[in-house]
Structure formats: C-alpha cells, structure tokens
VEXNUTI-584084 format. One record per residue: y, z, x of N, C-alpha, C in turn; residue number from 1. Coordinates in steps of 0.2 Angstrom, whole numbers, plus 5000, padded with zeros to 4 digits. Atoms other than C-alpha are relative to their C-alpha. Example, Ala and Ser with C-alpha at 12.3 -4.5 7.8 and 13.67 -1.06 7.14 Angstrom:
% VEXNUTI-584084
{tike {4994 5000 5004} {4978 5039 5062} {5006 5000 5004} 1},
{tike {4994 4999 4996} {4995 5036 5068} {5005 5003 4996} 2},
***
This chain:
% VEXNUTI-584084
{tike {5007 5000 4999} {5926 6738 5619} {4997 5002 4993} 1},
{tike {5003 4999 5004} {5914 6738 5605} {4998 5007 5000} 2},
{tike {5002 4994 4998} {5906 6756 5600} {4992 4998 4999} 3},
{tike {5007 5002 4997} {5888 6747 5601} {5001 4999 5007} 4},
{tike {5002 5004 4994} {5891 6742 5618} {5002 5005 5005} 5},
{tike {4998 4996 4997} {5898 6759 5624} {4997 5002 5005} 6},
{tike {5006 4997 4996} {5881 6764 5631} {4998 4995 5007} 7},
{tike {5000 5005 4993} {5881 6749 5643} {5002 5001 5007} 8},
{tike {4993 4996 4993} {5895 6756 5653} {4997 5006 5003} 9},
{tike {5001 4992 4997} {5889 6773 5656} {4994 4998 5005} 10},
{tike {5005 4997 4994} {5878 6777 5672} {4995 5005 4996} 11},
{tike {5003 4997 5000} {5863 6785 5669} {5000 5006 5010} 12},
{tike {5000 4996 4994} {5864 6803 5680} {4992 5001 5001} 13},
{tike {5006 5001 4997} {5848 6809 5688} {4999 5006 4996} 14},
{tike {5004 4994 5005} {5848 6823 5675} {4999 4997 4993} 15},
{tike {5002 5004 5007} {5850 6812 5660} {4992 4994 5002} 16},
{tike {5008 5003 5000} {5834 6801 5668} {4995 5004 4999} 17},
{tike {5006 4996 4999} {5823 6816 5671} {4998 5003 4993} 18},
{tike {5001 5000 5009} {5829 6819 5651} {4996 4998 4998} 19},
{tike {5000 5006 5005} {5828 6804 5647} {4990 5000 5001} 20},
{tike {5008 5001 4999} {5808 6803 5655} {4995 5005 4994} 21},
{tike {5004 4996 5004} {5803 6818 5645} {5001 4999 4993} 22},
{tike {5000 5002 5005} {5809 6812 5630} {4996 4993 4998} 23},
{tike {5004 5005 5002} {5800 6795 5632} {4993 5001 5000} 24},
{tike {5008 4996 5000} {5784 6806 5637} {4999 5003 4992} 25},
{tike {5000 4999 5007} {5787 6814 5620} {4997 4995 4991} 26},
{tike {5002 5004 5006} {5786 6799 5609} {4994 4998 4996} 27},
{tike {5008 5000 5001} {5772 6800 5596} {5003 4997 4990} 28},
{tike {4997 5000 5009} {5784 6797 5578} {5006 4994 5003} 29},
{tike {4994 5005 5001} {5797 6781 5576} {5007 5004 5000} 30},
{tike {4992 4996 5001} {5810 6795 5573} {4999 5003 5008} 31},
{tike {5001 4997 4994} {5805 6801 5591} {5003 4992 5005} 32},
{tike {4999 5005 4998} {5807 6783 5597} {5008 4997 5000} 33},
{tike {4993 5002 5002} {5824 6780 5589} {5003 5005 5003} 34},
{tike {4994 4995 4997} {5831 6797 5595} {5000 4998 5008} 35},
{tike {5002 4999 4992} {5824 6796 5613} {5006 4992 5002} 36},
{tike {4996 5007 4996} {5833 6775 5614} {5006 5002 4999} 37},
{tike {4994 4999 5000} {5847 6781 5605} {5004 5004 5004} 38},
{tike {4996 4998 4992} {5850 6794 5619} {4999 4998 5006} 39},
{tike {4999 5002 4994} {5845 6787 5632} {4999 4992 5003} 40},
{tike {5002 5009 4999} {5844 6768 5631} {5007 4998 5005} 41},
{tike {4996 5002 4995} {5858 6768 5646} {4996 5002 5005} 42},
{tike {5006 4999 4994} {5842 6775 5656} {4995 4997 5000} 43},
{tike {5006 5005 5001} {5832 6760 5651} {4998 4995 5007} 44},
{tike {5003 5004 4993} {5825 6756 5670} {4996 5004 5001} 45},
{tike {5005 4997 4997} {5812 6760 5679} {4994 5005 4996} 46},
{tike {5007 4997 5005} {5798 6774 5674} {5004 5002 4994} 47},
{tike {4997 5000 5005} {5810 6776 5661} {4999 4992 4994} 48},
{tike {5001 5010 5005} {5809 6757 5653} {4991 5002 5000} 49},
{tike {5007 4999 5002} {5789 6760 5657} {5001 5004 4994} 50},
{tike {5003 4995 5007} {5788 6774 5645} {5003 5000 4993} 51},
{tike {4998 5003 5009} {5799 6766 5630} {4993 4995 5000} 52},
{tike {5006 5004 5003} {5786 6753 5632} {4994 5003 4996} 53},
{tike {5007 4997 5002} {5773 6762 5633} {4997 5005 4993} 54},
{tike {5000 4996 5005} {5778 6775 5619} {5000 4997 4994} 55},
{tike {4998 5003 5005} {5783 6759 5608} {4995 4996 4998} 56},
{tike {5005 5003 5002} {5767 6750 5610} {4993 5004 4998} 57},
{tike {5004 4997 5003} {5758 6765 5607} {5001 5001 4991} 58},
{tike {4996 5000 5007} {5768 6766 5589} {4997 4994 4996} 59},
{tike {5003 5007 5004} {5763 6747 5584} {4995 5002 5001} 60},
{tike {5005 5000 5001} {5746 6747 5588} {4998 5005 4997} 61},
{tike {5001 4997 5004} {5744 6763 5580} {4999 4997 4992} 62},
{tike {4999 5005 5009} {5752 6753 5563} {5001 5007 4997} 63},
{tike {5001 4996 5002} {5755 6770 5557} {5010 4999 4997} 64},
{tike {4996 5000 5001} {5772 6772 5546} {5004 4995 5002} 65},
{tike {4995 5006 4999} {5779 6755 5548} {5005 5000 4996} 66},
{tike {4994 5002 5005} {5792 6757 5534} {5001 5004 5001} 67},
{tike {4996 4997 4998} {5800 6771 5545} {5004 4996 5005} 68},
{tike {4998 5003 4998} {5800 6759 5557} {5005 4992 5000} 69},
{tike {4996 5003 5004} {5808 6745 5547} {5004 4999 4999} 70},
{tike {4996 4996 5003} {5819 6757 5539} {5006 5000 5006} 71},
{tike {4997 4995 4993} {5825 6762 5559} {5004 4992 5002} 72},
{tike {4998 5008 4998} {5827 6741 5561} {5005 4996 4997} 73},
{tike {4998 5002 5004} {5835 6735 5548} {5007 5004 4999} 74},
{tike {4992 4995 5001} {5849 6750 5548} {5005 4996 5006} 75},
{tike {4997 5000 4993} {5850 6746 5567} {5000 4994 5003} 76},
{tike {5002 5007 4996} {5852 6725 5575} {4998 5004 5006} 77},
{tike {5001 4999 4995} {5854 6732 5591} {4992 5002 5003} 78},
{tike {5006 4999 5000} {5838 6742 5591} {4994 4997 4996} 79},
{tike {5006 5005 5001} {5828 6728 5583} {5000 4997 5005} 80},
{tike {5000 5005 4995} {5834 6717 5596} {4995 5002 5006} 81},
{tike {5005 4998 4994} {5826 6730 5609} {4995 5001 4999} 82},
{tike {5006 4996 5001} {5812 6734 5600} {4996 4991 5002} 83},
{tike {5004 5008 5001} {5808 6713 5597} {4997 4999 5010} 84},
{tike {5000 5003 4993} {5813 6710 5618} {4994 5005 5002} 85},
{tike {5005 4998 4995} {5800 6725 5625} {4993 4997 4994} 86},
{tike {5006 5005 5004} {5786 6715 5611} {5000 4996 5004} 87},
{tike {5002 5007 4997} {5789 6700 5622} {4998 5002 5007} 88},
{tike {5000 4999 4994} {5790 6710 5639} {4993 4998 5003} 89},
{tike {5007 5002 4998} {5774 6706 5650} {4996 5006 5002} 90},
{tike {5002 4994 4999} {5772 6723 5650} {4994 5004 4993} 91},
{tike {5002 5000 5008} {5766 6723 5631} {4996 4993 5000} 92},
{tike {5005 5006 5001} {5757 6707 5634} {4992 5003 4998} 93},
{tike {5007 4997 5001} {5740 6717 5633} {4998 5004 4992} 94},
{tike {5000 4999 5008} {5744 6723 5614} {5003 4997 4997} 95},
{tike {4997 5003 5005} {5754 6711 5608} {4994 4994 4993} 96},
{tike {5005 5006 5005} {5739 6700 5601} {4998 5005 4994} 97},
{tike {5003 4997 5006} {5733 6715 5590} {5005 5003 4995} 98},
{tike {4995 5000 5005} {5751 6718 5584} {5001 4996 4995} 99},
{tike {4999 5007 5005} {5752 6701 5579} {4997 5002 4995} 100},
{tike {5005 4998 5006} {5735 6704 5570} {5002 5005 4993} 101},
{tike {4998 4996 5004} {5741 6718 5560} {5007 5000 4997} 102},
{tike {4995 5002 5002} {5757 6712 5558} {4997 4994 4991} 103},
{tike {5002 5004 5003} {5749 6697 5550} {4992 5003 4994} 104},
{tike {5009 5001 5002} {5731 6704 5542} {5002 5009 4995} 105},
{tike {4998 4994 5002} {5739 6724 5537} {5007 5003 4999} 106},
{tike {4993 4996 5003} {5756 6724 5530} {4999 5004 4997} 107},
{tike {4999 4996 5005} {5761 6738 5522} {5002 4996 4995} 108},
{tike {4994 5004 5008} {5768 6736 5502} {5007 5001 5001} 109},
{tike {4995 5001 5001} {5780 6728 5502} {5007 5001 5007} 110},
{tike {4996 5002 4992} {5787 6724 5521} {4996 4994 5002} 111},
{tike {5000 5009 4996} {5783 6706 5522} {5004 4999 5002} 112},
{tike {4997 5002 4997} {5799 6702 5528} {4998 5004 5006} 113},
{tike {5002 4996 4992} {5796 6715 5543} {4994 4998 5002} 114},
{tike {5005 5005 4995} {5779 6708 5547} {5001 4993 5002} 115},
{tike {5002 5006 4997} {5782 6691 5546} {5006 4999 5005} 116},
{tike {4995 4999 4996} {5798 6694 5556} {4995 5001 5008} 117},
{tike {5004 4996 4993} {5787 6704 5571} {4995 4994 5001} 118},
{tike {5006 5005 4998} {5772 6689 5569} {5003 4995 5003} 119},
{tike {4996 5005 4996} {5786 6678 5573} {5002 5000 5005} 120},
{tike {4999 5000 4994} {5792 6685 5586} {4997 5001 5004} 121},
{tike {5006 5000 4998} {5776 6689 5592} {4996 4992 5001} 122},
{tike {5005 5006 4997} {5771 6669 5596} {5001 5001 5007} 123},
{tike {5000 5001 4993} {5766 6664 5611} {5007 4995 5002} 124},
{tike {4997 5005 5000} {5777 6655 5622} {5001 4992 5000} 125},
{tike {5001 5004 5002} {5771 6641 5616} {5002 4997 4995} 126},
{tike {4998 5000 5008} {5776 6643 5599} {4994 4997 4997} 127},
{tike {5005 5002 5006} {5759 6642 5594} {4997 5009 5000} 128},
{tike {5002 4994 5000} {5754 6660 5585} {4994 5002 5004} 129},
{tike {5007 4997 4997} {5741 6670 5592} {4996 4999 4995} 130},
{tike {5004 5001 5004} {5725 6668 5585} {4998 5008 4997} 131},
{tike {4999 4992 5004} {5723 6683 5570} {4993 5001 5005} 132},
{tike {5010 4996 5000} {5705 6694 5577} {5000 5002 4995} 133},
{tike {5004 4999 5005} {5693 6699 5566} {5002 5006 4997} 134},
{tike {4997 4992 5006} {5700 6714 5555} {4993 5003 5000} 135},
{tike {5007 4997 5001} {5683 6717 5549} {4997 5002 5002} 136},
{tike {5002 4996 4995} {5671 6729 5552} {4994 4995 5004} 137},
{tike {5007 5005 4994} {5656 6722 5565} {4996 5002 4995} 138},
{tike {5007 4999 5004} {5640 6720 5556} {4995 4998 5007} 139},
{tike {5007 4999 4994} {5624 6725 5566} {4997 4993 5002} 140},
{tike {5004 5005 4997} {5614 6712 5575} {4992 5002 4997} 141},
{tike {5009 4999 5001} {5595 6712 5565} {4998 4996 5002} 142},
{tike {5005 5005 4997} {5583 6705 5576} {4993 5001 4996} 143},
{tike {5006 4998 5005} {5566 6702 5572} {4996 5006 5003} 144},
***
C-alpha cells in the first residue's frame, strides 16, 4: 500500500472527529488548514467535511497569503487534488465566482501558474469561465 493512501484505511474514532471538528473550527492561516487535513483528512465526512469547506473557503476569499498556499500545493498533489475537488463542491458554489475573480483579476507576484491553475479549475460546468466582477471600487450615483 502506498504511504499517501494510508489515511484512506483508517477509521476515523469519535475522539479523532470531535479533534478533528475543533481543528477545522480553528482554521484561519493555510498552515492551520494543511495541519488540520493532514491530521484528519480520514475524518473528511460530515460536519467535519462542512468545516474544511467552510474553513477553505474562508482562506480563498480572504486571498490573503496565496504563496503559502501555493507553496502547501505544489509540495503536496494530493492536497491540491482536495483542495481543487471542495472548489468544485456545491457547497462552495456561492464563493466560487469571487475566487475565480481574484484568481484571475489579483494574482499575487509571481504565481501565475497557481491562478491560472485555480481559474481553470474554477470554470463552470460548462467549460465556459465565470464571468470576472468588477474589482473596482463603486463610484457614487450623481443625480441632479
């Protein structure tokens, strides 16, 4: 057996979920995200899955440290694969458009390839990208 695929096997106990939960509640830093999957991504169900989502989607939309995030990617297939799969989940369906956006509108220097990686995986499934929103700030409405 592979030592990526080790984690598959294992049972999550009902001490490792109640871990596992408080560590996904925790998530607020990439390095919080990466430690929390890589301990308990065999307890990836239930309010455990909600809360990687929710913890992950809070991280993109943020956009805050994407070349830790990258970094965490790039070292890791596996955990890109899971990170790319809850981006598509329907549970991330309500931020994914402003990912794209930021993907595509607020790369950091020098992680093109990791935006345009995320934009792409981020189309619809139609395979027609989202449409970017307006980055820009809003300009007042002058009436007469």
């Amino acid at each position: 057996m592979a030592a990526g695929s080790a984690h598959a096997q294992k049972a999550c106990s009902s001490a490792e979920a109640s871990a596992a939960q408080k560590a996904v509640d925790k998530i607020v830093t990439w390095q919080n995200l990466d430690k929390a999957w890589h301990d308990y991504r065999h307890c990836d169900t239930g309010n455990v899955a909600e809360g990687f989502t929710d913890g992950l989607m809070r991280l993109m939309v943020g956009w805050k440290n994407m070349d830790v995030a990258a970094s965490a990617m790039a070292k890791d297939a596996e955990f890109k694969d899971w990170v790319h799969k809850r981006l598509l989940n329907p549970a991330s369906k309500d931020d994914a458009e402003d990912v794209y956006a930021l993907a595509k509108k607020n790369c950091p220097k020098g992680q093109n390839a990791f935006c345009d990686e995320l934009a792409s995986v981020l189309k619809s499934s139609k395979g027609e990208a989202f449409a970017p929103i307006n980055l820009e700030p809003l300009k007042p409405i002058t009436g007469k």
